[in-house]
C-alpha positions as CSV (number, residue, x, y, z in Angstrom):
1,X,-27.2,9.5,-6.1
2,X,-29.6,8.3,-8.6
3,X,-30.7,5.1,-9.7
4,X,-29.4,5.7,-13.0
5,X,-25.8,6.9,-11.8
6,X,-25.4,3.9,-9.6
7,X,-26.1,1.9,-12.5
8,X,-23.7,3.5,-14.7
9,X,-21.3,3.4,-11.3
10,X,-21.3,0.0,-11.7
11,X,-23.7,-0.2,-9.2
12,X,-21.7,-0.2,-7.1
13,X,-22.8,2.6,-5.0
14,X,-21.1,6.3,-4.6
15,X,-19.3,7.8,-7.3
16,X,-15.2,8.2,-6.0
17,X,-14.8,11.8,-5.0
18,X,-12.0,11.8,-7.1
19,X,-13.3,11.1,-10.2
20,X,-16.6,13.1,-9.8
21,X,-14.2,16.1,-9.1
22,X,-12.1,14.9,-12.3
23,X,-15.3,14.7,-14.3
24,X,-16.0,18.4,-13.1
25,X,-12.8,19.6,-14.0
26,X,-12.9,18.0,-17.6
27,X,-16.4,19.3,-18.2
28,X,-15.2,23.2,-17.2
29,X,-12.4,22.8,-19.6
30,X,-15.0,21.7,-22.6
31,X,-17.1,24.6,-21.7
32,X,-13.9,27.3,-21.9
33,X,-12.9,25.6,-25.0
34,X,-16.8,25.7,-26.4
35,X,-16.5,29.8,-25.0
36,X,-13.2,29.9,-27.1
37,X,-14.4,28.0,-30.5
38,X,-17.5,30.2,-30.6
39,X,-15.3,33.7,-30.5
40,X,-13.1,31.6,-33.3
41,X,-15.8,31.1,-35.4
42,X,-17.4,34.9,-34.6
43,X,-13.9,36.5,-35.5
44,X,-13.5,34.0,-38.8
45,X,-17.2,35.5,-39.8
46,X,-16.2,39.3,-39.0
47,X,-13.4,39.0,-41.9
48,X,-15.7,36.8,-44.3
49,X,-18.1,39.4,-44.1
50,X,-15.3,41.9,-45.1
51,X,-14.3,39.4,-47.8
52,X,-18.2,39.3,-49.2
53,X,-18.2,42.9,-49.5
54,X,-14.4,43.0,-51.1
55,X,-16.1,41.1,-53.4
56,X,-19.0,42.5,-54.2
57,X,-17.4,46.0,-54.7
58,X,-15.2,44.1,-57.1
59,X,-17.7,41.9,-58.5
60,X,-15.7,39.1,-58.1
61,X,-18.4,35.6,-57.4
62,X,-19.6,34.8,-53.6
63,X,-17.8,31.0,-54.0
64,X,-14.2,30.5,-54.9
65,X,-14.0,26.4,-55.5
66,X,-10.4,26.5,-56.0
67,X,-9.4,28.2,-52.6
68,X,-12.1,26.2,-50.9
69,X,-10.5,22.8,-51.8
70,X,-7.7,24.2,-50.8
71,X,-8.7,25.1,-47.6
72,X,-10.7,21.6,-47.3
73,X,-7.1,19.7,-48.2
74,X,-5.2,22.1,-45.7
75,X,-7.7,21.4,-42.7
76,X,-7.9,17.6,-43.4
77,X,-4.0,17.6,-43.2
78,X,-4.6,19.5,-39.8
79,X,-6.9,17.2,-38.7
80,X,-4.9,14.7,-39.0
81,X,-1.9,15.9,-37.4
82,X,-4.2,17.2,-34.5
83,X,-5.5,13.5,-34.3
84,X,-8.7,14.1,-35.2
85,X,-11.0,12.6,-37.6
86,X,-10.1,14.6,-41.2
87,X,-13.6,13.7,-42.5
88,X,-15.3,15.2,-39.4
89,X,-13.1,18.5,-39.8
90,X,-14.1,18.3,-43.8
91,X,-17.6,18.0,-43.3
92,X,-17.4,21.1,-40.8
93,X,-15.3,23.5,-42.8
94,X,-18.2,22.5,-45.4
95,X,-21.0,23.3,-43.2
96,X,-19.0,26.9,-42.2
97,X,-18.1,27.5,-46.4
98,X,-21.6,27.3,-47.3
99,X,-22.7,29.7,-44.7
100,X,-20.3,32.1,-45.9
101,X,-21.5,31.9,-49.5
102,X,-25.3,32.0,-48.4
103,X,-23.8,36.0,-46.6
104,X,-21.6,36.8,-49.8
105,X,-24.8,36.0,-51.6
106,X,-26.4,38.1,-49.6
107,X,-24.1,41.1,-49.9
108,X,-23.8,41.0,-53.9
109,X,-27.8,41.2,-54.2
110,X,-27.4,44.3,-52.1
111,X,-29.0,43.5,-49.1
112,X,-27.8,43.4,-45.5
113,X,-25.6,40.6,-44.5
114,X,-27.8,37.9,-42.5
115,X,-27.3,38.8,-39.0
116,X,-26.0,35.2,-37.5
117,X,-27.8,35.4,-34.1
118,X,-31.1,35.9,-36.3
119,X,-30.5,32.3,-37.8
């Protein structure tokens, strides 16, 4: 072991088995559930992309305010029954609503959609 994990050990010497094999188990789970978030978020692009070209056909605009504080108000309300923080949730539904404007922008001016591994 390290000097730095027998400092954050307590110092106290060896980390218990138990809890190093605990602290391996946790830390799988997070990466299946990273694994799981990132085909969530690959799926949710598929159909945006199929919504930015809906739109453009029908030349309807990239950015619908209304639904998107409707969606903002129906993920905080999530959020909060899932116990986590609504402003956190908020701020990434924001970040993931502005990326798909920037491809339904993209798709009206008639070029490509941005390829996200590219980015």
């Amino acid at each position: 072991m390290s000097t730095s994990e027998t400092s954050r050990a307590g110092g106290t010497g060896a980390v218990d088995e138990s809890a190093r094999a605990e602290l391996t188990r946790l830390r799988e789970s997070i990466d299946n559930i990273d694994a799981a978030v990132v085909h969530m978020l690959a799926e949710r692009f598929k159909c945006t992309q199929r919504v930015g070209h809906l739109k453009a056909e029908h030349h309807l605009p990239p950015a619908d305010p209304a639904r998107e504080a409707r969606q903002i108000a129906r993920l905080r309300q999530l959020a909060e029954s899932a116990k986590l923080d609504p402003a956190f949730a908020e701020k990434l539904l924001n970040f993931i609503i502005a990326e798909v404007i920037r491809h339904h922008e993209t798709i009206a001016g008639g070029a490509a959609a941005p390829d996200p591994a590219a980015d």
